[in-house]
Each structure stands twice: as C-alpha cells, then as structure tokens.
VMD Tcl script that draws the C-alpha trace (Angstrom):
set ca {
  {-53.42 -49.07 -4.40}
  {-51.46 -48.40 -1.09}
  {-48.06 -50.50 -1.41}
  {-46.26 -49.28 1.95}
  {-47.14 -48.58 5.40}
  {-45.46 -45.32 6.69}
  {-41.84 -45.89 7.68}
  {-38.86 -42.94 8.61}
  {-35.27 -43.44 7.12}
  {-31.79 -42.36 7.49}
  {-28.81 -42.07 5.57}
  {-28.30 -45.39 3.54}
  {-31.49 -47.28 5.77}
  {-33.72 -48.97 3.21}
  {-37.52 -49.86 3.18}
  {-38.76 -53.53 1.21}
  {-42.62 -54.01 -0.06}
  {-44.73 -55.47 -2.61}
  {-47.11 -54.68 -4.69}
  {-49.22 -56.26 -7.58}
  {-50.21 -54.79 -11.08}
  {-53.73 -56.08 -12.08}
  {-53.65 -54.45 -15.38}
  {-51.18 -53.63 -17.83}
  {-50.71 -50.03 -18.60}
  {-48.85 -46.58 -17.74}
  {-48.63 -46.50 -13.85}
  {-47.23 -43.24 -11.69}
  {-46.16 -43.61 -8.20}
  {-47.44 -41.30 -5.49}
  {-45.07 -40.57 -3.09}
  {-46.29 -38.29 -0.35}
  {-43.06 -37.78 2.30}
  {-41.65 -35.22 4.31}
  {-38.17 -34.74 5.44}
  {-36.16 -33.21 8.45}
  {-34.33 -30.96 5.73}
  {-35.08 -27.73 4.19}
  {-34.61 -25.88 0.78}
  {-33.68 -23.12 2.68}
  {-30.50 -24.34 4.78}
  {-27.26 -24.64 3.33}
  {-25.78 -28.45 3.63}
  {-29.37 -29.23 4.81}
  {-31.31 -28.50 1.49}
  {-33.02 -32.07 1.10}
  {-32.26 -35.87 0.65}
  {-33.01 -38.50 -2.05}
  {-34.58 -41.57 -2.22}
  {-33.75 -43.98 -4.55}
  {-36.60 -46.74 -6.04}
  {-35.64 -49.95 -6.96}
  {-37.87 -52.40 -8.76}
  {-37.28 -55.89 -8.37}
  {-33.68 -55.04 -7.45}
  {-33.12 -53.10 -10.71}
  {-32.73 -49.44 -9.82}
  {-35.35 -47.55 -11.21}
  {-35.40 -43.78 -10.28}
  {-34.73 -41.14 -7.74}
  {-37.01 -39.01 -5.75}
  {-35.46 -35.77 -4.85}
  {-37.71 -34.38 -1.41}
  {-36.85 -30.83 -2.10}
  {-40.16 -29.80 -0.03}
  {-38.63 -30.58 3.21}
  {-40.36 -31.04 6.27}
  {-43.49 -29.71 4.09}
  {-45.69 -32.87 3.50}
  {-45.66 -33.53 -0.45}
  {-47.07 -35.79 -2.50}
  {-44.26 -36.26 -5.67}
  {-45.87 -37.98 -8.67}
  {-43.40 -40.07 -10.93}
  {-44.10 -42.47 -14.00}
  {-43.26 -46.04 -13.41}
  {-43.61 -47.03 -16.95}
  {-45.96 -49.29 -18.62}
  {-45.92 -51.86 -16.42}
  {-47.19 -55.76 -17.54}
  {-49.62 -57.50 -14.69}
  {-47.80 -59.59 -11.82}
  {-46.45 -59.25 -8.91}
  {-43.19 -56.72 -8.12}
  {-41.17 -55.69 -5.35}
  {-40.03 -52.19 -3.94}
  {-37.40 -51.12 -2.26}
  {-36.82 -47.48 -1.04}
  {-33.24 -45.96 -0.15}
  {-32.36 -43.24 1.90}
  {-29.59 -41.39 0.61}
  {-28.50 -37.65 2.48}
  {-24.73 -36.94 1.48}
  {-25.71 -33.46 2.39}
  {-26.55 -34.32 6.19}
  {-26.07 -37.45 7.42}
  {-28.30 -37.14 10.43}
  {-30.83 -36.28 8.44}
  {-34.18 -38.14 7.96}
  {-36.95 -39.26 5.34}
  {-40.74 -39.63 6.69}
  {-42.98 -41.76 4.25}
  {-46.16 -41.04 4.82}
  {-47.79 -43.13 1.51}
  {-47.12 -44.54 -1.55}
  {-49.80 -45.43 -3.89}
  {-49.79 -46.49 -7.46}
  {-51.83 -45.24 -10.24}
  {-53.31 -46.03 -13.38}
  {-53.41 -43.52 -15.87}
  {-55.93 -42.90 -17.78}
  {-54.22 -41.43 -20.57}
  {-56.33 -40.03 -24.06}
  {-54.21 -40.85 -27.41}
  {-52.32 -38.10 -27.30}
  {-50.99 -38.22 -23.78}
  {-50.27 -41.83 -24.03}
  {-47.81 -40.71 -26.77}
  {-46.26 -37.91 -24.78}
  {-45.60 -40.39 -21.86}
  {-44.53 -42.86 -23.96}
  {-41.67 -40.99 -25.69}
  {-40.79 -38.87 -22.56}
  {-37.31 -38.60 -21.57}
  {-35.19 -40.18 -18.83}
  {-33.48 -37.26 -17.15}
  {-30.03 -37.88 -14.86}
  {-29.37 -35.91 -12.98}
  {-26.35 -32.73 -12.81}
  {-23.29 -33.42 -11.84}
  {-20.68 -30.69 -12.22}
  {-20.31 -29.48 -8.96}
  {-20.55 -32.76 -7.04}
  {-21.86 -36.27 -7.49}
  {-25.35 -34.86 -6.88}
  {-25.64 -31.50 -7.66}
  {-29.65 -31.34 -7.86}
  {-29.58 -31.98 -4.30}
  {-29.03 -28.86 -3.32}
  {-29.18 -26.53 -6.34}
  {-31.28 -25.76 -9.54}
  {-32.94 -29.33 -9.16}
  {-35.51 -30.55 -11.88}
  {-39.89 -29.77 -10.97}
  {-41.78 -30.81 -13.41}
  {-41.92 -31.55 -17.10}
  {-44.14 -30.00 -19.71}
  {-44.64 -30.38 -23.27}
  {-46.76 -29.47 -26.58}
  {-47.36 -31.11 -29.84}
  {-46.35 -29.86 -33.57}
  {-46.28 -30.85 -36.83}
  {-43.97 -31.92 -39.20}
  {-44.40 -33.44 -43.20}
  {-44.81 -37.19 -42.11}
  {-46.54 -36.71 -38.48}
  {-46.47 -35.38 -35.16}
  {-43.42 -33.89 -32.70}
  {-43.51 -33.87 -29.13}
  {-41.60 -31.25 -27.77}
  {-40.39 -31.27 -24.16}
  {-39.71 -28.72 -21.59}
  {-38.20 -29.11 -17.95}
  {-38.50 -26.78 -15.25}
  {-36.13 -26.27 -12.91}
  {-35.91 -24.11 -9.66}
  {-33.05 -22.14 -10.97}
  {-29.82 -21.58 -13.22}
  {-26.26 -21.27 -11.27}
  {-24.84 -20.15 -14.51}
  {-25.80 -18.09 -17.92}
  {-28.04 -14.81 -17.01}
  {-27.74 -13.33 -13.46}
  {-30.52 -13.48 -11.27}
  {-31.77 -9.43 -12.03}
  {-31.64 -9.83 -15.27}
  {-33.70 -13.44 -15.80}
  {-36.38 -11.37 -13.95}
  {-36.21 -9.02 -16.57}
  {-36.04 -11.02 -19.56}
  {-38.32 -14.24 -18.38}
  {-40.40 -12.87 -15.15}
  {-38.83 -15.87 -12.76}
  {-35.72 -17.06 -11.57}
  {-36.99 -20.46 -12.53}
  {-35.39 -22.15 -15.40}
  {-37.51 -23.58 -18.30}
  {-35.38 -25.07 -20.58}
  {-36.34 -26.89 -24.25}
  {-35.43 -29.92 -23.88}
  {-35.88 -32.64 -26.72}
  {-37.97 -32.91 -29.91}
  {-39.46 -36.08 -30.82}
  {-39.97 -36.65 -34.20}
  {-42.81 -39.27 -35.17}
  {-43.93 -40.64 -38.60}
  {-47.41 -41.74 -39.41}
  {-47.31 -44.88 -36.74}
  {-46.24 -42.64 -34.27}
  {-42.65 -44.41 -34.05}
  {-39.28 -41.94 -33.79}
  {-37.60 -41.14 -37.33}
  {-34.94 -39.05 -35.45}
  {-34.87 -36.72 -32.12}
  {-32.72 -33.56 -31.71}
  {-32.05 -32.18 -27.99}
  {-30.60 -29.02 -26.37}
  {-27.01 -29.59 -25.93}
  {-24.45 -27.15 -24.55}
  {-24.47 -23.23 -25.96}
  {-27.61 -23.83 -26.64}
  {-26.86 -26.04 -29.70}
  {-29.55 -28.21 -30.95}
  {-28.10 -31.75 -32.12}
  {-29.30 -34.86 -32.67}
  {-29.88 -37.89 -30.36}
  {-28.76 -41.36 -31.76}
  {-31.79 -43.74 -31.37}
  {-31.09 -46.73 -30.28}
  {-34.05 -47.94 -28.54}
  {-37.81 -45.83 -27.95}
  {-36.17 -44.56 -24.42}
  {-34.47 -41.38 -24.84}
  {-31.80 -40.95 -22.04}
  {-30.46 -37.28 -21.43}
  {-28.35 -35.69 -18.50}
  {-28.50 -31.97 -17.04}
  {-24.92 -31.08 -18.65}
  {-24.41 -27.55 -18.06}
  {-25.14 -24.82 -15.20}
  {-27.63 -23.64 -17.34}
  {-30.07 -26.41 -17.96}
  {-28.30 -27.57 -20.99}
  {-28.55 -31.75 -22.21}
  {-26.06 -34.50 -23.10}
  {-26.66 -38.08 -24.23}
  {-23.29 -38.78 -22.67}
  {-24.64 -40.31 -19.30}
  {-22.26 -39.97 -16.51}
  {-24.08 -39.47 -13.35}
  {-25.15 -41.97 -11.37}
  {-28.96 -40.74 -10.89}
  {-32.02 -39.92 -12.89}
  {-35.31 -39.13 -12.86}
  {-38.69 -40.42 -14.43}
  {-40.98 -36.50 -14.65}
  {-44.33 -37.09 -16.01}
  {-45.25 -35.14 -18.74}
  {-47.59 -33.17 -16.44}
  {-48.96 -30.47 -18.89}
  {-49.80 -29.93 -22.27}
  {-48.55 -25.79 -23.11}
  {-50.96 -24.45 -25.03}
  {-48.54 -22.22 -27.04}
  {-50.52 -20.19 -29.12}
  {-52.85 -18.94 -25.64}
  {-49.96 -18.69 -22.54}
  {-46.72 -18.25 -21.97}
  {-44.53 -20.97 -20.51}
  {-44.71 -19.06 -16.96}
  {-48.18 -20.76 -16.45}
  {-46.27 -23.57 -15.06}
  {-46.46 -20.94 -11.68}
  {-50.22 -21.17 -11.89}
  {-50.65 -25.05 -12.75}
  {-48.17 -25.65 -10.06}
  {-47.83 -23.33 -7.33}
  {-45.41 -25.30 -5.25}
  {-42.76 -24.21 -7.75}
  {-43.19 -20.85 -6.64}
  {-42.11 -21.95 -3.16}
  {-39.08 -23.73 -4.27}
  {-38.28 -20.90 -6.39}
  {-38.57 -18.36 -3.38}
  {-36.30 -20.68 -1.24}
  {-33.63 -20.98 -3.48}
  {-33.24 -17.23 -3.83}
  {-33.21 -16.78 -0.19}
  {-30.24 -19.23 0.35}
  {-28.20 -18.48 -2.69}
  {-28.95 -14.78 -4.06}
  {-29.56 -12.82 -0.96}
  {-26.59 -12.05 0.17}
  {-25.17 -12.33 -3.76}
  {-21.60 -9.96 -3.84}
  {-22.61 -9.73 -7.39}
  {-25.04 -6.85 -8.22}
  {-26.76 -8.03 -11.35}
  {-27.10 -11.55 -9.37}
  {-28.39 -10.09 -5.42}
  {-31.95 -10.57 -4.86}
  {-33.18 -10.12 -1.60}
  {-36.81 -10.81 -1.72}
  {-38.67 -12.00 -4.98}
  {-42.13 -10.99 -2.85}
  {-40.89 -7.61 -3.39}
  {-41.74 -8.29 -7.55}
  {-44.39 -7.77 -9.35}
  {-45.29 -11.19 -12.12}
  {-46.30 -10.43 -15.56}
  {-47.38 -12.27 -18.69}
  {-48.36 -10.57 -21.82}
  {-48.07 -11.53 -25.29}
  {-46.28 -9.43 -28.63}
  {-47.49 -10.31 -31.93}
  {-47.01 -8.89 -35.12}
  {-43.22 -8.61 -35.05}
  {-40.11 -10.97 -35.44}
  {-39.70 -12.92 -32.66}
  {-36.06 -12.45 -30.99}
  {-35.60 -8.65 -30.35}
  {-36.59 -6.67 -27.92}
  {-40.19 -5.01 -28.31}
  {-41.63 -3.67 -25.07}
  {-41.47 -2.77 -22.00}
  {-43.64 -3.16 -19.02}
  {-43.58 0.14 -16.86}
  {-45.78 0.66 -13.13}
  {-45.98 3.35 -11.00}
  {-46.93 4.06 -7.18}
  {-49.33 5.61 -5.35}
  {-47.96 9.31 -4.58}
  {-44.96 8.27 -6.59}
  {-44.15 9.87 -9.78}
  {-40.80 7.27 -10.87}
  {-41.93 4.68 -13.17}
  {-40.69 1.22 -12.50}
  {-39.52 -0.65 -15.54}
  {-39.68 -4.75 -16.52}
  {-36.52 -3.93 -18.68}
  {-34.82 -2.13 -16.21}
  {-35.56 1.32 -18.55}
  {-34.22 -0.67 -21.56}
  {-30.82 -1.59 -20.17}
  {-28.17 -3.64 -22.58}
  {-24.94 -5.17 -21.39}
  {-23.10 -5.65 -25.02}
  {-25.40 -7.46 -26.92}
  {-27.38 -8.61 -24.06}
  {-30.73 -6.80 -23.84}
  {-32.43 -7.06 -20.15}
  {-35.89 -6.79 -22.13}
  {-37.79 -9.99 -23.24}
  {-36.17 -11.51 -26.79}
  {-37.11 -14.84 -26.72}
  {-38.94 -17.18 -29.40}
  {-42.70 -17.17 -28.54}
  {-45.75 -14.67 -28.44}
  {-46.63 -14.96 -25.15}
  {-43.86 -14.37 -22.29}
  {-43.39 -13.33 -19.12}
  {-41.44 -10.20 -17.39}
  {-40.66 -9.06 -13.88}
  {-40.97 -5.36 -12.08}
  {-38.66 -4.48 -9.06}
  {-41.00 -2.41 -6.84}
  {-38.96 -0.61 -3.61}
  {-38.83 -1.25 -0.56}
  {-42.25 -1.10 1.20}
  {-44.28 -1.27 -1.79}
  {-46.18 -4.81 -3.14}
  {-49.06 -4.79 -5.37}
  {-51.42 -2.95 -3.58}
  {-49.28 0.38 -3.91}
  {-49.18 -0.16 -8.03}
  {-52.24 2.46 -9.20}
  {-51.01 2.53 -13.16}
  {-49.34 0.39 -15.55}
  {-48.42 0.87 -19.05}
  {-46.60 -0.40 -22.11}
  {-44.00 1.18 -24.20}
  {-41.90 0.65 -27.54}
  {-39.01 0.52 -26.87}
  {-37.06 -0.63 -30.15}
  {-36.73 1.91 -32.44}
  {-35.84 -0.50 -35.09}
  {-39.37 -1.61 -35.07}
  {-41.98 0.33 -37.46}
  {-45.12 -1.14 -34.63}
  {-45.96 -4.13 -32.64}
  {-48.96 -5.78 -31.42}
  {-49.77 -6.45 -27.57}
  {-52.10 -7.81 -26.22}
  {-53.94 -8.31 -23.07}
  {-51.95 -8.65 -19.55}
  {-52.28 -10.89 -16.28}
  {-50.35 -10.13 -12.92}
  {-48.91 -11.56 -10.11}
  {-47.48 -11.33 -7.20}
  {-46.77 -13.02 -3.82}
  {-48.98 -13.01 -1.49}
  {-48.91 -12.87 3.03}
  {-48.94 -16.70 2.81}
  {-45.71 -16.37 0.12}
  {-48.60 -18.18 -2.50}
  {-48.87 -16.66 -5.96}
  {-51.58 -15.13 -6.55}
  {-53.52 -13.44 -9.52}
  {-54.09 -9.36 -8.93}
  {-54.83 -8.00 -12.01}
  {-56.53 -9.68 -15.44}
  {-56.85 -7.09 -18.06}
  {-57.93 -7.99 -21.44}
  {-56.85 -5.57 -24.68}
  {-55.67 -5.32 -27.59}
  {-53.24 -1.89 -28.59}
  {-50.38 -1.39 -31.11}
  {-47.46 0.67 -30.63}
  {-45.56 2.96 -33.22}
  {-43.52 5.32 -33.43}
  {-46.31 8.24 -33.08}
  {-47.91 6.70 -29.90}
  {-44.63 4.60 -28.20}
  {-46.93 4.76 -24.69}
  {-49.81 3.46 -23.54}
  {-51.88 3.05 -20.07}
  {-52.91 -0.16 -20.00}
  {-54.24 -0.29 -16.27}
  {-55.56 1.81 -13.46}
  {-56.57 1.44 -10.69}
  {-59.67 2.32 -9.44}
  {-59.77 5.29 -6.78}
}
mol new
graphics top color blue
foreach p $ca { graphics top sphere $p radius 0.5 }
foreach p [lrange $ca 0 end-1] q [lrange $ca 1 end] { graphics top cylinder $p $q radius 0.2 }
display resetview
C-alpha cells in the first residue's frame, strides 16, 4: 500500500497524507529516501525525519545512507482498521540547507509466526542519545538494526534484545574493538523480557550504565529505554526528545553464529561502519583509537568451546605471501592492565579482526593458524572458521569457509588451520 507520492524537504518543511488500514495487525513502514547529506562529512552526516500519526508523534527516521537510495523499515505497531493520517518532518540541525528526497512509503503487513509476533510485540522503544547534543545519533554511533533470540526460564520464555549500532565514541578504542569483537560496530545487550506461561511480562532487566544489569519498572507492555552512555549503555530515565521504533529484524541463532552475522544479514551496516571510521578515526591523535582504512582488515568468526567463557583463549594469526611475520587478531596477546586485546566475551561463537600492512588484502594471506594463548588454560576447543574482508566495491564479502574441528594444549599450542592453494 503506497501512502505518499514522492516529495523533497528542507529543514522544518513538512509532508501531510493518508492512508487506510484494512486489517488489524503488526504493520512496518517502508521508507525508501535519499538525502543531500553524507555519513562521511562532518556537520553534513544526515538528517531526520520525524512521523507523526494522527498528530501524535510517533517515531524518527534517521537517513544515515545519504544521497544512497534506502529503503528503512520501521514497525508502526499493531494498528486497528480505519482510516489515519501522516505527516512527515524534516528536521537537519546539522545543515540547514540540507534536503530529504522521498522516493516511497509503503505499509506492510506482517506476517509474523507465533514466535515473532511475541518478539515484536514486547520490543523496545529506543530514544535516542543525547550527551553530546540534543541529537547525538545524528551524526555519531547512531542505532541499525535490532536483533534478538529466545531463552528459557522456570515459568516460560525470555526475549532477549540486541541493538546494533555503527560505533562506540567511548569504552574500548577503535584498535582494540577490532581485536576483541572483529568490528568497530557496537552490539550491545539490550533488555531481557521475561514472560510467564501466557506470554505476559513478570519483570524485565536492561543494560544500564557500567554495564550493570537492573531492572525495568513495568508499568504498561511498552518498554521505553534511552541510549545513556557513549558506549551503548540504557536508561529508563527518558530525557531526549526522539526515539525510534527498530524491528526485531533477526532471530541470532546463538548456539550456530556469532553476533557479527548481523554484517552478512545486513551488509549496509558494513558501509555505515566504514564511513564512520573514515570521518572520525582516520586522522585519530590517539594510537590505540587511529584507523585509517578498515578495508585494510581481514573479518573473522570462529567459535571456542570447551572452556569458561570470559578469558582469553586464542588467537587468530595470518601470514603473507613471501612474508615470514605473522599477523596477529590479538595484537600477539597484548594486555593494557587488566584489559586483554584478545576475545573474552560471553558466547561460543565470536568474531576477531587482523591488521594486514599496507598493500596487502586477502588475496596476499597464503596461511592462517590458531594458537593458545592462555597458559592458564589446560586445552580448548575450536572450531571451524569463516572470513571476510572488503571487497573493490567496499561490500563484504566471504573469502574463506573452512570447516574443522582441533583442540589446543599445552603440547600442541599451534595449529594451521588454512592454506592456500599454490
């Protein structure tokens, strides 16, 4: 269902149409625009436009893909039959000359099985940052996409939600999140809804700042957060003046991936990601925060098992044609204090990051291997290995797929795990 025709706005011009819901049920809004502004520029980085629904403001699109055509999916809610109206607003307090093109807007039905209806149903409301200005996700570590997976607890189910976002100004520097997650996105637990055997909340906890998990006061089935910290931290205290409706767009399969498969399911991210490191971490004075090109990494996800979770375990090591350095995911182990660069995080399958030098990409890499690299640990378990990198268009692709299944001790810390074919 097409609701307007296409219409370009400026700074604070607004856009009226109708449209009329046949059926009640979960509806998303398709939004496919373009903008005159660019992830890229600095004070030019994109523009928002804010939906309201019968007058009542209902959510914020953020066009962070620029002049890029995009189509940006968003729930509207379960929505009774009759007829509403929309209103668009164009809002750019970044550049007021600056202009919105929308191309369509279309409204969908979801067809949703039980268990997405209940992971749409309870999804958060995000608002969004505002630390450095009234609209910090305008121009820095602004929210992509939301993903979730279901649990178990003794009287029913939990949804627990993720958000993506296409950075962190604060907490680990830019090097070192390649190290220890394989992106310089940030994927940040969000909230875990707890359900009893009607599937209705008994009590939800959230992320809050430090990383402290606390618990969300339920007032009503809508759980509101805000982006509170620099680091993709949540409060319930609301005090920004916009917010988001994500979609739950994917189901994590925890046990099989890591959370980096949100840069295969959605590959966009991986632009938004690249642009933001161009305009903020390029020219970095900060060593451990100064990257110049993420094409010049190498992507990895791999999975440890056999261990507990939370200390470093491995290492991810390639080497070069006619070049005998090897070139290390952990940055050859390195610790700051406490702070290991190597992956210590809470699940089995994760993703790392390789530095190669200058001139090299993928097609130089003729050997990886593995290595223990905590002597504290007796053996672990790793298995099997998929790689990425960009490619000429800047798109991520898949290079290598390697299926296996080794352990490493103390006898045999080392292991090839790849070669390439001469």
């Amino acid at each position: 269902m097409t609701v307007l025709n296409p219409a370009k706005l400026k700074h604070l011009e607004r856009y009226q149409s109708s449209f009329i819901i046949e059926e009640k049920g979960y509806y998303a809004v398709n939004l496919r625009a373009l903008a005159s502004t660019s992830w890229q520029e600095e004070n030019n980085e994109s523009l928002m436009l804010r939906l309201y629904v019968n007058q009542v403001h209902h959510q914020d699109i953020i066009l962070f893909y620029g002049s890029n055509s995009f189509t940006y999916k968003r729930l509207l809610g379960l929505m009774e039959s009759g007829t509403y109206e929309m209103e668009w607003l164009c809002e750019s307090p970044r550049n007021r000359e600056a202009f919105a093109q929308l191309e369509s807007c279309t409204l969908e039905k979801l067809a949703l099985t039980d268990r997405e209806t209940l992971a749409v149903q309870y999804a958060p409301k995000l608002y969004g940052r505002a630390v450095y200005s009234q609209f910090d996700n305008l121009f820095t570590d602004t929210p992509l996409e939301m993903i979730y997976f279901f649990d178990k607890w003794e009287k029913g189910a939990v949804i627990e939600y993720h958000m993506v976002f296409s950075h962190e100004d604060e907490g680990t520097p830019a090097v070192l999140l390649m190290s220890k997650w394989g992106r310089l996105l940030d994927i940040e637990y969000m909230a875990s809804i707890y359900l009893n055997e009607q599937n209705e909340v008994e009590y939800v906890e959230y992320q809050g700042a430090e990383h402290q998990v606390k618990s969300y006061q339920v007032n009503d089935n809508q759980i509101i957060l805000q982006t509170a910290t620099c680091n993709g931290n949540f409060t319930d205290e609301i005090t920004s003046s916009y917010h988001f409706s994500f979609i739950p767009s994917y189901e994590w399969k925890i046990e099989n991936e890591a959370r980096e498969t949100v840069m295969v399911r959605f590959p966009y991210i991986n632009h938004v990601m690249k642009w933001e490191a161009e305009r903020q971490l390029k020219n970095s004075p900060l060593p451990y925060n100064k990257i110049e090109n993420v094409n010049q990494y190498i992507y990895i996800q791999s999975s440890v098992w056999g261990m507990e979770l939370g200390s470093p375990s491995v290492d991810f090591l390639c080497r070069t044609k006619g070049d005998n350095e090897w070139y290390s995911s952990s940055l050859h182990n390195k610790k700051l204090g406490e702070f290991s660069a190597a992956y210590t995080g809470p699940y089995n399958h994760f993703g790392t990051a390789i530095c190669l030098p200058e001139g090299k990409s993928m097609e130089d890499i003729v050997e990886i291997k593995i290595a223990l690299i905590n002597d504290k640990l007796p053996q672990v378990n790793v298995r099997n290995v998929q790689v990425f990198a960009y490619d000429e268009n800047n798109d991520m692709r898949k290079y290598i797929e390697k299926a296996f299944d080794e352990n490493l001790d103390r006898i045999e810390s080392e292991m090839t795990i790849w070669r390439k074919e001469m």
